[in-house]
N, C-alpha and C positions, 0 to 999 in steps of 0.2 A: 504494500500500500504506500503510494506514495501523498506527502502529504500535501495540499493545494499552495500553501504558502510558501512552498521552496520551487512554484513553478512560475510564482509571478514575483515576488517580492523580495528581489535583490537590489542591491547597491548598483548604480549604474557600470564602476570598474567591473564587477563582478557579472553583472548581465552579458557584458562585452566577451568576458573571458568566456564565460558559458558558450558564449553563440560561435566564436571562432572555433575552440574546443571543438565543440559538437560538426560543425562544418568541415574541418580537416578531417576528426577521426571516424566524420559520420555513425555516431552511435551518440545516444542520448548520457546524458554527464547520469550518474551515480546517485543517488541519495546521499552516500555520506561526503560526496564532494562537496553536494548543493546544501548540506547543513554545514559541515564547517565553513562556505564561502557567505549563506545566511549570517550567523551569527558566530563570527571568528572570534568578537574577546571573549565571547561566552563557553563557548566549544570547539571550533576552528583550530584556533594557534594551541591552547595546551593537548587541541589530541596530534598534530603536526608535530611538537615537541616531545609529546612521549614515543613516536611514529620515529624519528629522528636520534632519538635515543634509544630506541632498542636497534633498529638498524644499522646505525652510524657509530653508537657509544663504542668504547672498550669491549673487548670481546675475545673468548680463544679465535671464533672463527671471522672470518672475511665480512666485508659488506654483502660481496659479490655471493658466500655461503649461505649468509643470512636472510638475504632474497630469492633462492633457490630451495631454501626450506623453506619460508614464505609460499614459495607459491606453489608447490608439492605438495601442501598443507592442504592452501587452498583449492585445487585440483581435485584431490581426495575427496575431499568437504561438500565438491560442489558448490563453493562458494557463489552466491551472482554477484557480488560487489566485487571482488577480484578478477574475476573471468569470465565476465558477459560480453567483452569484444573479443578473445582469445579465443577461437575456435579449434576445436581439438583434432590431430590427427588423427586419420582411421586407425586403430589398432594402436594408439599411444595406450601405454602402463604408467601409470605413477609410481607404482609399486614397484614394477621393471627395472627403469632408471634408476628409481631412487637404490636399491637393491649394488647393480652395477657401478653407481656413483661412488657410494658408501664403501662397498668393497676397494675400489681403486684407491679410496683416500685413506684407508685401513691399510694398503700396502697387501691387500690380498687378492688373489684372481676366483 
């Protein structure tokens, strides 16, 4: 459900960003985009900060890792905030890869 208020009542910067967004990637912006670009001091920047921080922070693993399980997670999950533009190959495995990746980085075949 989306809600009526985050499809008219943005900030003009933020209308703007929507509309190009949505016209390059041709796919409709997210909910949780269109509420942190709603109401950013409220919800916007501290979830962008905690986003930034588990990502970007200190970490054994990579950014690059960090995103890869992210979105292996997400995949799994079925997420539709993560992977409503990302259409899936015929016969992709998340479980596959992840399997094959994991091993490699283990040092085992």
């Amino acid at each position: 459900m989306r809600l009526a208020v985050l499809e008219h009542d943005h900030k003009r910067p933020a209308r703007l960003f929507i509309r190009l967004a949505e016209l390059v990637s041709r796919h409709r912006m997210d909910g949780v985009v269109l509420t942190a670009l709603h109401r950013p001091d409220f919800w916007g920047r501290p979830f962008t900060d905690l986003v930034t921080a588990v990502l970007r922070g200190p970490s054994f693993w990579t950014p690059g890792e960090r995103e890869y399980m992210a979105m292996v997670v997400s995949r799994v999950n079925d997420c539709p905030y993560c992977l409503a533009p990302t259409p899936r190959p015929r016969g992709w495995s998340p479980a596959a890869r992840w399997t094959s990746t994991t091993r490699r980085a283990c040092g085992r075949r």
